[in-house]
N, C-alpha and C positions, 0 to 999 in steps of 0.2 A: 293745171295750167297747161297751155297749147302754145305753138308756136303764132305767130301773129306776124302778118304781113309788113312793110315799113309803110307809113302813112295809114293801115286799117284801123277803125275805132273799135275800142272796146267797151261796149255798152254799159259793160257789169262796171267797171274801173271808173269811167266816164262819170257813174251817177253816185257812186259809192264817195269818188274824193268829192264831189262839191258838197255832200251833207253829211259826212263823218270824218273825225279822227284817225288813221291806222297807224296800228304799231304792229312793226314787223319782230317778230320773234322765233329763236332759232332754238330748242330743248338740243340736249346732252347727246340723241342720235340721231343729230340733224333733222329729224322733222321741221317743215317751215307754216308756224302758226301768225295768223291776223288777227288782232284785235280790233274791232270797228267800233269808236265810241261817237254816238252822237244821236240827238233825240231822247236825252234821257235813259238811253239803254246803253249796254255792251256786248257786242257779238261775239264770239270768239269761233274762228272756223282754219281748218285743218286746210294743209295745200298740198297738194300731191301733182305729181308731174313734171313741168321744168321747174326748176328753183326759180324762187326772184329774183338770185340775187346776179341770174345769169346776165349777160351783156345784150343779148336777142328781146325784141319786146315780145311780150306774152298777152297771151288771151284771157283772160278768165270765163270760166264754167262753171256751173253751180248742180252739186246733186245731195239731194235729203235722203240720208238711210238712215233707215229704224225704224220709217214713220208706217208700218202699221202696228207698231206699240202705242202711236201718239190717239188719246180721246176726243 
């Protein structure tokens, strides 16, 4: 999560709430996890950076590691 301008759109946010569920969840040392349910599936993805739960609107960014494990 990035800082975000007041009035800038966030693309990622924008398209995520009109076709999924999120549930914001907080583990034992504070890591901040999303659950994205919708379409049949459940996503679960890890958030690092500003917290959500800060007062400042945030950006969201997306990065896939691991993936030269994936077939």
């Amino acid at each position: 999560m990035g800082s975000r301008a007041p009035g800038e759109v966030c693309d990622i946010y924008e398209k995520t709430t009109s076709i999924c569920r999120i549930f914001h969840l907080t583990d034992t040392s504070g890591r901040e996890l999303l659950l994205l349910k919708g379409n049949g599936c459940v996503v679960q993805v890890r958030c690092t950076g500003m917290s959500l739960l800060a007062m400042e609107p945030v950006r969201m960014r997306f990065l896939i590691d691991g993936g030269e494990s994936l077939e």
